[in-house]
N, C-alpha and C positions, 0 to 999 in steps of 0.2 A: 601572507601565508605562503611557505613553498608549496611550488603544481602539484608536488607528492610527498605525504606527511607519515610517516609510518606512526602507529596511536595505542598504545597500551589499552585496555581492554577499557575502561572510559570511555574513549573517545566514540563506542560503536554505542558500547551497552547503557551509555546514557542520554545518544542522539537521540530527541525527540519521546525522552521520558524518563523525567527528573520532576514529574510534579511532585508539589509537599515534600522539598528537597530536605534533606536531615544528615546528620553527620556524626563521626564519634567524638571529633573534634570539634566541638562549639568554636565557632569564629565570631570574636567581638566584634560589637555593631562601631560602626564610626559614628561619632555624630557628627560629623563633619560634612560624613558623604557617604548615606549609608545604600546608593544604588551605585558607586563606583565600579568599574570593570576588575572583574576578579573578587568581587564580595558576593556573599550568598545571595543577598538581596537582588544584586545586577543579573543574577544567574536566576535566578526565580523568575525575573522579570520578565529574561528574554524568554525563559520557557513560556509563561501564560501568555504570551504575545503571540507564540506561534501556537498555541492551543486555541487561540481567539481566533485566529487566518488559517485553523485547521482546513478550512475550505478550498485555500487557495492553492492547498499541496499536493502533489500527486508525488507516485511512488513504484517504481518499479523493483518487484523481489524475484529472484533466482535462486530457487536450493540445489545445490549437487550434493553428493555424499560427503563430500569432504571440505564446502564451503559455502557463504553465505552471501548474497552477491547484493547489493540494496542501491537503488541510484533514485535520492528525495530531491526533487525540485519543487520550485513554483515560479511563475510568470512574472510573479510580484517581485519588483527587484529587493524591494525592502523584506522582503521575509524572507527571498534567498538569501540577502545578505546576514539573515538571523540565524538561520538554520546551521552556516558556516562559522556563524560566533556561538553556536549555540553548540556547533561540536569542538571546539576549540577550546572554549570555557570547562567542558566537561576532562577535557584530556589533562587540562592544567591541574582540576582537580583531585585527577588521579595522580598525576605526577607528585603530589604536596599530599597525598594520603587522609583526602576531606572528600570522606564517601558521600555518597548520594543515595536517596530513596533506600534508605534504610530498612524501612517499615515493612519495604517488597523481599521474600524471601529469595524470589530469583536473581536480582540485582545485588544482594548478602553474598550469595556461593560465586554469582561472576568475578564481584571485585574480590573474594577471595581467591578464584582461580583464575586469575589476570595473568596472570605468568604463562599459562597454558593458552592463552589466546596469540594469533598473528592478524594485527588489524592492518591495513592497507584503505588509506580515507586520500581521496583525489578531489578537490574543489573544482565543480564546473562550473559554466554561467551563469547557471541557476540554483544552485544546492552541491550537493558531493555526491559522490559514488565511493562508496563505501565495499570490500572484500575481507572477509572475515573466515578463520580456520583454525583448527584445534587439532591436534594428535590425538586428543582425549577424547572420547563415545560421549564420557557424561558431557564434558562443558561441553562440545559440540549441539547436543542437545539444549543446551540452558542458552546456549545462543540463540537454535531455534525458535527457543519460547518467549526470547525474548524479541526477535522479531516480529512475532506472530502480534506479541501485545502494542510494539511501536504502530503496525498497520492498524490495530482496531482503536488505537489511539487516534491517526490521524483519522480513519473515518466517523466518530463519535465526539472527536474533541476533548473528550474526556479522560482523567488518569485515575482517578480516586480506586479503580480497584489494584487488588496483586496480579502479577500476570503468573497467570497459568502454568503448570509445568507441564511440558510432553516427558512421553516416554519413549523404550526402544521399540515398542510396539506401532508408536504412531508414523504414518503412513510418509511420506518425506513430501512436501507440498507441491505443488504444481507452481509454475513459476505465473506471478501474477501482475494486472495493474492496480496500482491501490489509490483509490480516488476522495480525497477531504470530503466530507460531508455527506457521504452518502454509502448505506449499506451494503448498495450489493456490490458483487464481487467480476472481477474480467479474468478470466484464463489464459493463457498465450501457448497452451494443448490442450489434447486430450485425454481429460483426467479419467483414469481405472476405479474399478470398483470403490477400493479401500478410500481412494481420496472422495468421491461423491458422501462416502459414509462421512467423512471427513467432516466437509463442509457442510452436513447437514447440522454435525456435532455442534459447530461454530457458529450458526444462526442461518443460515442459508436454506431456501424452501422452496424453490423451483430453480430447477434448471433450464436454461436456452439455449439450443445447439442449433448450430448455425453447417452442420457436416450433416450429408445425407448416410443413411446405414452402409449404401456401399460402398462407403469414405473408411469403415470401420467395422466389415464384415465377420471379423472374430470376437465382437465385440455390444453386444445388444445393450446401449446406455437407456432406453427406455424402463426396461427391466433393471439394469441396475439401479438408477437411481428409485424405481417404485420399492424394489427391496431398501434403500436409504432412508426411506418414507420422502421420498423427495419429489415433488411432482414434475412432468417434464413437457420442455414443449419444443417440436421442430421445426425449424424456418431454414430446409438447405437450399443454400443456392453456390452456382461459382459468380465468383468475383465481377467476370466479363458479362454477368445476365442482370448485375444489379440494375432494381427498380425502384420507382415511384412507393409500389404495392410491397415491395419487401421490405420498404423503411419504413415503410405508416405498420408493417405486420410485428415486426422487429421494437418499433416503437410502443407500441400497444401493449406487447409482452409485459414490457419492462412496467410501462403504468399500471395494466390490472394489477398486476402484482403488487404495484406499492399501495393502491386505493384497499388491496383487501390484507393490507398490514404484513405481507411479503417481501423476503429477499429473495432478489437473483442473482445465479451464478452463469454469466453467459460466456460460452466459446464457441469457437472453430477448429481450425487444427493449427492455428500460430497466432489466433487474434487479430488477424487483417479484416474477416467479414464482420466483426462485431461492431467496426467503427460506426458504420454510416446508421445503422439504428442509434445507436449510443449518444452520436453527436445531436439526431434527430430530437431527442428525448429531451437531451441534458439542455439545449438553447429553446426549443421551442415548449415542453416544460416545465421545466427548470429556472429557464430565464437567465442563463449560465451565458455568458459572450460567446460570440461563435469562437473566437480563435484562440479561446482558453479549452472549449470543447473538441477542437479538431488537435489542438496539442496533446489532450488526454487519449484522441484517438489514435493520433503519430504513435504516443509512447505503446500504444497496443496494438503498434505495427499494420496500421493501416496503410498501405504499400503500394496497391497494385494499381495501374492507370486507372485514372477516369473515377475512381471511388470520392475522391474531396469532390472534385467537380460538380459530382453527378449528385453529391450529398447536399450542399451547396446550392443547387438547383431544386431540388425538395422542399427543404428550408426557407428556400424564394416564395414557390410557390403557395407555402403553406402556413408564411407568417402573417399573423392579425394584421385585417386591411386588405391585405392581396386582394384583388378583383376575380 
């Protein structure tokens, strides 16, 4: 595959969701060889494979007003190597006019407004990186939506519903980390009003703020998110004060919450302090390897000296057996 592939509107709006793939074009079965590369079959395949190792994926999204920014990896070299046949596969099928996911109305108006789309997909070591943009307000939108459905894909696993439509109302998302198999959600800002109303819309039920108020003094998130019906809780610290007590407090958050059937949506002001609760949680747990967890903390910009280290050392201290 070239380093840089420019991709007709397939190659984005079917990455990582083409389940219960259909077409208007029935493609004969071979009997010969009916999971072959480049048959529907093969293209099914590789999808439910990566729906299997949804777990293994992570995913970072970026909205600007005028583009869509998506970079899907995983650690797994075998399912990176999927994901990148799995948007190649998708693009060929666009190119030879054998739609996909038919059945979803949002996926219907893209490959119909493909023309209208400028895809931009770059193969990395582990997945692609994906940029996507439109002249058009609507498809702009129907792109949004439909990344909105690929992230609640890879954290569910599942494709069987239609994805959602936004409209010009809804809020433009906060840029986020999106983690395989698990509900709640990472910020890399500080989300406003409109967006906490947001993600409450979207399944999300407590907030974790990692920013003290006078990090964000024109800006009372306690109240806004109580006006979200969203509940909230505050753990600020800087970076250089991290402790023992902020990652077992940080860690905790994130567990009550799941034992009483809750999401969370946790930030700071760029997602650097979210890491060392996050990692703490997801290996000790979780049961998640450490360096698949400190990778999902990397992609949320876990940065500033002495935070792995000192994360690292918690997790020493505080794994089954320790003395």
């Amino acid at each position: 595959m070239a380093p840089r592939t420019m991709l007709h509107l397939a190659g984005l709006s079917t990455l990582l969701g083409c389940a219960s793939c259909s077409q208007p074009r029935q493609e004969a079965a071979d009997p010969q060889d009916h999971a072959a590369p480049g048959s529907l079959a093969y293209d099914q395949l590789i999808w439910h494979e990566l729906l299997d190792n949804h777990a293994k994926i992570r995913r970072i999204v970026r909205h600007t007003p005028t583009t869509i920014e998506t970079l899907t990896e995983s650690d797994d070299p075998a399912v990176a190597a999927k994901i990148i046949d799995h948007a190649k596969a998708m693009h060929t099928r666009m190119s030879s006019g054998k739609r996909v996911r038919a059945w979803d109305p949002v996926f219907v108006d893209l490959f119909h407004n493909h023309t209208l789309v400028r895809i931009d997909l770059t193969p990395t070591e582990k997945g692609v990186k994906i940029i996507e943009t439109s002249d058009d307000p609507a498809t702009l939108l129907l792109m949004r939506a439909h990344s909105r459905g690929v992230s609640d894909m890879i954290r569910s696993g599942s494709a069987a519903e239609p994805t959602a439509r936004l409209t010009a109302q809804t809020p433009l998302p906060p840029p986020e980390v999106v983690i395989g198999g698990t509900p709640h959600r990472i910020f890399l800002t500080q989300p406003d009003a409109s967006q906490l109303e947001a993600i409450k819309a979207e399944g999300s039920d407590v907030v974790v703020n990692f920013r003290a108020p006078s990090e964000h003094p024109d800006f009372d998130e306690a109240a806004a998110a109580k006006a979200a019906g969203l509940g909230y809780c505050n753990l600020p610290y800087k970076a250089p004060d991290l402790s023992d007590d902020q990652i077992a407090a940080a860690r905790k958050a994130i567990v009550d919450a799941e034992q009483s059937g809750h999401a969370v949506a946790l930030h700071c002001r760029t997602g650097n302090r979210v890491g060392p609760g996050w990692v703490a949680y997801r290996v000790l747990d979780k049961g998640i390897p450490v360096e698949q967890a400190m990778n999902e903390a990397r992609a949320m910009q876990m940065v500033a000296p002495g935070m792995e280290s000192k994360t690292l050392g918690y997790i020493s201290r505080h794994s089954p057996g320790t003395p």
